[in-house]
N, C-alpha and C positions, 0 to 999 in steps of 0.2 A: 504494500500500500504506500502511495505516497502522493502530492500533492496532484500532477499530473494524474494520474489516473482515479482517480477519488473524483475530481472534477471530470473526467470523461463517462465513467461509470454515472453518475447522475444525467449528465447530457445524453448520454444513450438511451435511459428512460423517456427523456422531457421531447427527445425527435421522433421517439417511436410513437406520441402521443399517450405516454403511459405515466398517471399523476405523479409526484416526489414530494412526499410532505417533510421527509428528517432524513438527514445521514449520521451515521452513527460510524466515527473514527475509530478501530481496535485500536487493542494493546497494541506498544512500543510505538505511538507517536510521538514519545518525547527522548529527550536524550538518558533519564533513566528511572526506570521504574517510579513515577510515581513523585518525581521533582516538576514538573510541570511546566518542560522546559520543554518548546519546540525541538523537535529534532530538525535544522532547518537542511540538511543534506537531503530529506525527504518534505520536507515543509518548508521553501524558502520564503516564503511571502505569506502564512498561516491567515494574517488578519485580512490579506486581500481576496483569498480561496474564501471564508466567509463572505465576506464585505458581494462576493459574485454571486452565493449560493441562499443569500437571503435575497438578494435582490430577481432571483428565480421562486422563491418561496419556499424555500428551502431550509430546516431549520438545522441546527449543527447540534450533536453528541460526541463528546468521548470518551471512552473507556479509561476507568478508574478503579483503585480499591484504598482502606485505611491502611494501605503497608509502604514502607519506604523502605527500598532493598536496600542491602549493604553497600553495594556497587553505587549508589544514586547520589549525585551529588551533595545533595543535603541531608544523608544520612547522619554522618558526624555532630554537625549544628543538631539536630535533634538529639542524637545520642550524649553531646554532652552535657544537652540543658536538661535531661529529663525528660523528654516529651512523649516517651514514649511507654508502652505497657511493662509491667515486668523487669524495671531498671532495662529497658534493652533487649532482652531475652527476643532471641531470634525465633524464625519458624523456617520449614523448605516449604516450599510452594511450587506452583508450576512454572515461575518467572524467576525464580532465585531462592535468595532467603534474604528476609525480611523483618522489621517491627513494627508493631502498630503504633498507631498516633496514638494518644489518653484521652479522649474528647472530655475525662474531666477537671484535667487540667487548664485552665484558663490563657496560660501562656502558651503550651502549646497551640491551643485552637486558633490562639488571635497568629500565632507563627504556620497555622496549616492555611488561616484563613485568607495573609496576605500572599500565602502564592497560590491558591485557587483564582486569587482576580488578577493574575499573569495572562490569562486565558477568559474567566471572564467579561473581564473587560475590554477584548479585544471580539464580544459579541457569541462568547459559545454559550449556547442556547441550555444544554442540561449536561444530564453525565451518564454514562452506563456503569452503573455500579455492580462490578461484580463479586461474586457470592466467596471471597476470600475469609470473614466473620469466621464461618467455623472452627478455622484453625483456632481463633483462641482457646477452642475447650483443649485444647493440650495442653493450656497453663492450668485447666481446674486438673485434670490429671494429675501435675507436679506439685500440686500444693495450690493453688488457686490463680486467679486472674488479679492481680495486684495494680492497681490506678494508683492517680493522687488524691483520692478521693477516700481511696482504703481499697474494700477487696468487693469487685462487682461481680454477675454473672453475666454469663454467654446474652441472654435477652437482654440484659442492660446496654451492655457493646453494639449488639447489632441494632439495636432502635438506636443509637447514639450514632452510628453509621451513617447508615438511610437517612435520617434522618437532618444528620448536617449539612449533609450534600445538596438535598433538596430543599429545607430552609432559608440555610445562609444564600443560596444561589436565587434564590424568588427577591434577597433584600436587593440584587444587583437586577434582576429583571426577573418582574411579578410572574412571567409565562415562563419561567422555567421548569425543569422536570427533571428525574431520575427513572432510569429504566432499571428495573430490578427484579429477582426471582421472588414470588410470591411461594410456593409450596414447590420441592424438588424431591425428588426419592423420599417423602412424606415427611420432607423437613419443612419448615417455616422458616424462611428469609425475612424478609425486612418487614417492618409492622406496618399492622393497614395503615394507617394515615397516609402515607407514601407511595400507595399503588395505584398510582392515575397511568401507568404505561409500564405493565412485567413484562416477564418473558420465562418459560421456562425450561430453558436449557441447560444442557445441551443434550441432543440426540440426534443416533445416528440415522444414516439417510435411506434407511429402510422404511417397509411397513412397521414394523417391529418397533422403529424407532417413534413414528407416528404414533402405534397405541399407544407409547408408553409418553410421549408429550402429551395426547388426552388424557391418563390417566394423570398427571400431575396439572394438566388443565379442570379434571374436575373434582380433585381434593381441594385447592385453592377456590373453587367456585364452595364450593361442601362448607370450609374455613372462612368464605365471608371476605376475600379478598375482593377487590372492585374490579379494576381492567387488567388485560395481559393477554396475551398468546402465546407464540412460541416460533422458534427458527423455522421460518418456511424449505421445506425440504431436510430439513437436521442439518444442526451443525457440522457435526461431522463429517470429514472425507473416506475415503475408502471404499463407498460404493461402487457399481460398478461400472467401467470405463465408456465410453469417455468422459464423461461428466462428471463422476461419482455417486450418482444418483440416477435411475431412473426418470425417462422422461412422466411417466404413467405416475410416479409415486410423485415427481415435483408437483405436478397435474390434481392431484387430489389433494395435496397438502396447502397449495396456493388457494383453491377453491376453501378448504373448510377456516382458511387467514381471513378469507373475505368477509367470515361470518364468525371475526373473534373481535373482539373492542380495539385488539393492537393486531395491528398485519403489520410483518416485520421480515423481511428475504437479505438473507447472507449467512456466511462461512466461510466453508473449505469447498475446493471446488467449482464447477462452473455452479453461481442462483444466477444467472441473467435470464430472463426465458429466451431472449433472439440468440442463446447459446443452445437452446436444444430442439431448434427449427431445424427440420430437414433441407435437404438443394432444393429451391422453388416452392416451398411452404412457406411461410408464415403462421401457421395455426396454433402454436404456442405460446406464441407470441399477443397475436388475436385475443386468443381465450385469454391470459394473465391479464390483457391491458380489460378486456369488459371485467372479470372481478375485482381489479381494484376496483371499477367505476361505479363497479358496483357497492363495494366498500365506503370509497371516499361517497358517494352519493347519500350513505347511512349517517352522516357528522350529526347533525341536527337530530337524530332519533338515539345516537350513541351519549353524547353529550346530553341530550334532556333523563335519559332512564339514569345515565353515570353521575349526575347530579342529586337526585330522588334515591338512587341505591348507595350514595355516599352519606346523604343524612341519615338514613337507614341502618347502616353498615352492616351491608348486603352485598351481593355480588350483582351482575350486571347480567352474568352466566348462571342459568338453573338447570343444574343436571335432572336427566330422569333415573338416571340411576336411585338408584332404596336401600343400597346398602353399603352408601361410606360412612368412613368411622373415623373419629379424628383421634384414638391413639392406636393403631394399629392399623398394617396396611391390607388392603383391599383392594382386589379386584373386582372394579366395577359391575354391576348386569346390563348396564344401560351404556354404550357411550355418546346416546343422543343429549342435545340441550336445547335451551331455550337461551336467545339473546335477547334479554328481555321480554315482557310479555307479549309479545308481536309478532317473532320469528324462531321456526322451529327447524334444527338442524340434525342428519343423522350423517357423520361423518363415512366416507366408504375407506374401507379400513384394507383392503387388498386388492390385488390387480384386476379387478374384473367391471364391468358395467351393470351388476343389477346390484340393489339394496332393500332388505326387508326393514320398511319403517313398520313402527307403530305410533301412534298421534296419542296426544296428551287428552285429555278428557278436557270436558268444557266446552269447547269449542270448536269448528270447522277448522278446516287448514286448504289453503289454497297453495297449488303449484308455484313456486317462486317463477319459472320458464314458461308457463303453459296457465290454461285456466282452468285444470282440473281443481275440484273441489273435494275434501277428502273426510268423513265424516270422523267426531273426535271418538276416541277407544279402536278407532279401528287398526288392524294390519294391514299392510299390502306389501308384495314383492315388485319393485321397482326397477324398470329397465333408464339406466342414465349412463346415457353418452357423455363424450371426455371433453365437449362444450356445454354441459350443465352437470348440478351437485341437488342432493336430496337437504333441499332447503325450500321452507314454507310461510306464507305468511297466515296470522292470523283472521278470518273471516269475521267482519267487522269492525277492524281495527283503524285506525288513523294516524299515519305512519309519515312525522315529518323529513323531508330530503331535498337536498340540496344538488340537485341535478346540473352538472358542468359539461358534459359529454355529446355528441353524437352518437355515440357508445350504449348510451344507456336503456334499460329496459325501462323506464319511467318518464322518461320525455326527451328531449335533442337540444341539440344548440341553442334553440329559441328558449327553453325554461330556464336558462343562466341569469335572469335577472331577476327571478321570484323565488321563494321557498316554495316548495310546492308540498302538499297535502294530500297522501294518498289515502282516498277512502278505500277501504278494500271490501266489495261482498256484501253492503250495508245491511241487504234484504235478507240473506243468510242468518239461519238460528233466531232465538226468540229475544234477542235486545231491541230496545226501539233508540239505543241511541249510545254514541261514546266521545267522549271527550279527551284530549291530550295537553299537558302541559308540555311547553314548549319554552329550552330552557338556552342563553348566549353564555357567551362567554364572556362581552363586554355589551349589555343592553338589558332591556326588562324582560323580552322574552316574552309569550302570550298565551293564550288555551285557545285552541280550535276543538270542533265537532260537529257532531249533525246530530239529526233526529228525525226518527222513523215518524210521520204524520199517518200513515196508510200502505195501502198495498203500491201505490205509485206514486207518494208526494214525501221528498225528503227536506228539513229546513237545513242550511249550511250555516255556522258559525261561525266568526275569530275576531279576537280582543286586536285592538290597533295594534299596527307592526310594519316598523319601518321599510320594510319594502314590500313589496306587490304580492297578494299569496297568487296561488294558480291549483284549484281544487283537480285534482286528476279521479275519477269514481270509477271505478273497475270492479268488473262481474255484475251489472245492473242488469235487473230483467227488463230489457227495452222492448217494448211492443211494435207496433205496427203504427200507430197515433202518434200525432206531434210531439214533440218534446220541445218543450218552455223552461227557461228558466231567470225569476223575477228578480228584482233588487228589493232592496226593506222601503221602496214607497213603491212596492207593487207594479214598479214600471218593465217590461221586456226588456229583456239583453239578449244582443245583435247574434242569431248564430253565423258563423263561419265553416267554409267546408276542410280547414286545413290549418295547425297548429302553427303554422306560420302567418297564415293571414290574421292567425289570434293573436297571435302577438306584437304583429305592426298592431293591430287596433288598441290593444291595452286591453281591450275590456268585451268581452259577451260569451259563447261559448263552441265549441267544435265538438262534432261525432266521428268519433274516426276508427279505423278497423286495423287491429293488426293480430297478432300470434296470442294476446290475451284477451279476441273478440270485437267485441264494440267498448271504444275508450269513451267517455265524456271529461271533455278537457275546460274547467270553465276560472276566469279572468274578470273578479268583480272592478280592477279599477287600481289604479294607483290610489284615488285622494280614498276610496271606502277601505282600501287595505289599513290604509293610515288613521282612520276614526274607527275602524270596527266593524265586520261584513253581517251583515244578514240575508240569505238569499236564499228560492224557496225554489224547488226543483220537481217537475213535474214529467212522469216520464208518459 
């Protein structure tokens, strides 16, 4: 890795039309373990590679942990103020041998703290914190963990960890983050307050390695962690050649990233997908760039549930599994979930194209690809091709997205200027009606919904919001009879035969046909977006 190619690899993504939200810099970008010194032989210009890679919208991460090798230039300075655990007391590790910082040492920290803003301040965005913490239980071993504070345990250390990293880095810029392991080999990593983006690696680039990233994906969901996924395709190299992985396993493990809170692709090995397109294909390529789009298109429904399940202190991920256990490991029976109560996934866990789902009770489940409707308790054996994943939305749900794409399954180019609002199925099971909080990151945020009037009259909802909504209703029973649909003083809005002529006009509504049927795509208005919609829908 190094500056050139870090910047290519992202520009690879951004020409193939495939989004980049963060890059995440591995170990030994600096000159040594953990002194937070550019390496500028590989790094000559660091603050300019950012200064480029935000102004693409790009956010920067790098790899970190509390240890400062022996090798590191500022090892000594800390060794001989004290700063560290255990008078000094080394550890081996996979990068050397090391000591850790004291975080409760005061001098230390304010000495760890001013060469974090080396890098800081020069615009890096968060950290990847990796999972180094355990070593300290070899000090409870020899007699204990020794601070300046007296004698801590293993959970004190690692919530002191996590937890600095991503504190102190919010005082220098509010949007920063730490990526971290939420549950590993049915350990606990870093403590929830700190899990807006895990990960839990590492695994290899098998199926095998797959189950076992889900089954650490749904102990940490079981545990009440918030957001995370896991290395798309396994960290790991040694798969099999040329890539190191399977084109078929990258294929399914890209797919069930689309439908985790964090999608995250790299290691060892070729992750690029236009690395495992055939001569005159592109279809790997194709597929990876629609699930992200499909991903990125979930911001707004990921963020409103990741809000609501952090007050909560909840996960974001609801297994169906019945039988984990939080002291003792388990094999799961279930390794479907729920993302939130809206979409329902059943990962495919081997090289083939059918999956037997079973649907959570409650409710309908509609084909995420298609507009199959699937009743809730049921089974079925599933035929899925390697351009779609056994993923579902829930029937009657209200599912906010932010649609940037040609790409997308929810709308095209023209819905880049509105949040759009997907009713899914309204008329489906015995609700007359659902509402969603709707949550920013910097704004008030809103509640939209509708409600069932009758067999053909739905009302549409949402609280002002600064930009345009654009209601999309899928799975409606539309008849043979006009379809109308009123503003809140009863007046007609303009239909159009084409989501583009709706969106030059701003405001009225379109019928439009594609692979999920008959769409109604309807545009109350910039100035009604902005005071509050009410619109009444007649099919």
């Amino acid at each position: 890795q190094n500056q050139t190619k870090d910047l290519d690899l992202v520009e690879g993504y951004l020409q193939r039309d495939i989004p980049v939200g963060g890059l995440e810099i591995d170990s030994l970008w600096s000159t040594g373990v953990n002194n937070f010194i550019w390496d500028t032989s590989k790094y000559p210009d660091a603050k300019a590679m950012i200064e480029t890679l935000h102004q693409k919208g790009v956010r920067v991460l790098l790899w970190i942990t509390s240890m400062v090798d022996t090798d590191s230039s500022n090892y000594q300075e800390g060794k001989q103020n004290g700063y560290y655990l255990n008078h000094g007391r080394t550890v081996k590790w996979w990068h050397g041998h090391g000591s850790f910082i004291d975080y409760t040492n005061p001098s230390a920290l304010e000495w760890w703290h001013n060469q974090m803003d080396y890098v800081l301040d020069i615009g890096v965005d968060g950290w990847k914190c990796d999972g180094t913490d355990p070593f300290v239980i070899e000090f409870e071993a020899l007699g204990g963990i020794h601070a300046h504070s007296g004698e801590i345990t293993y959970r004190d250390y690692a919530n002191s960890y996590y937890r600095d990293f991503l504190y102190y880095s919010r005082t220098k810029n509010p949007q920063a983050l730490i990526w971290a392991r939420p549950v590993n080999a049915f350990w606990s990593f870093a403590p929830h307050d700190t899990m807006f983006s895990g990960w839990v690696g590492d695994q290899d680039p098998t199926f095998d390695g797959l189950r076992d990233a889900l089954i650490n994906i749904l102990q940490s969901a079981h545990r009440n962690y918030l957001n995370f996924g896991s290395d798309t395709g396994g960290y790991r190299g040694g798969g099999p050649k040329p890539y190191g992985r399977t084109t078929e396993l990258f294929t399914r493990w890209f797919q069930m990233s689309a439908f985790c809170p964090h999608f995250e692709n790299g290691g060892e090995n070729e992750h690029r997908p236009w690395g495992f397109d055939q001569p005159g294909s592109n279809f790997t390529t194709d597929n990876y760039r629609n699930f992200v789009n499909i991903h990125m298109e979930l911001v707004p429904y990921l963020l409103s549930q990741g809000s609501q399940c952090y007050a909560k202190n909840v996960s974001v991920m609801i297994p169906s599994a019945t039988n984990l256990h939080d002291r003792k490991p388990t094999y799961p029976n279930s390794f479907a979930y729920r993302l939130g109560p809206d979409v329902f996934v059943t990962p495919l866990l081997n090289n083939g194209t059918q999956c037997e789902v079973t649907f959570p009770s409650g409710s309908s489940w509609v084909d995420y690809f298609s507009n199959v409707t699937y009743q809730a308790g049921s089974t079925h054996l599933l035929d899925v091709p390697y351009d779609r994943f056994p993923a579902f939305k829930r029937a009657g749900a209200v599912i906010p997205m932010k649609v940037q794409s040609e790409h997308s399954l929810h709308g095209d180019g023209t819905s880049r200027d509105a949040l759009t609002l997907l009713v899914q199925s309204p008329f489906v099971g015995s609700s007359t009606g659902e509402s969603v909080e709707i949550y920013e990151w910097q704004g008030n945020g809103a509640v939209a919904g509708y409600e069932r009037v009758d067999s053909d009259t739905l009302l549409l909802s949402a609280s002002a919001y600064r930009t345009p909504y654009l209601f999309l209703l899928r799975g409606l029973p539309i008849g043979d009879g006009p379809l109308r649909v009123f503003d809140h003083e009863n007046q007609s809005l303009e239909a159009y035969s084409t989501t583009s002529e709706l969106a030059t006009a701003g405001r009225g509504f379109a019928l439009t046909t594609s692979q999920f049927g008959q769409d109604l795509w309807v545009r109350p208005g910039f100035e009604e977006s902005a005071r509050g919609v009410k619109l009444t829908v007649q099919l």
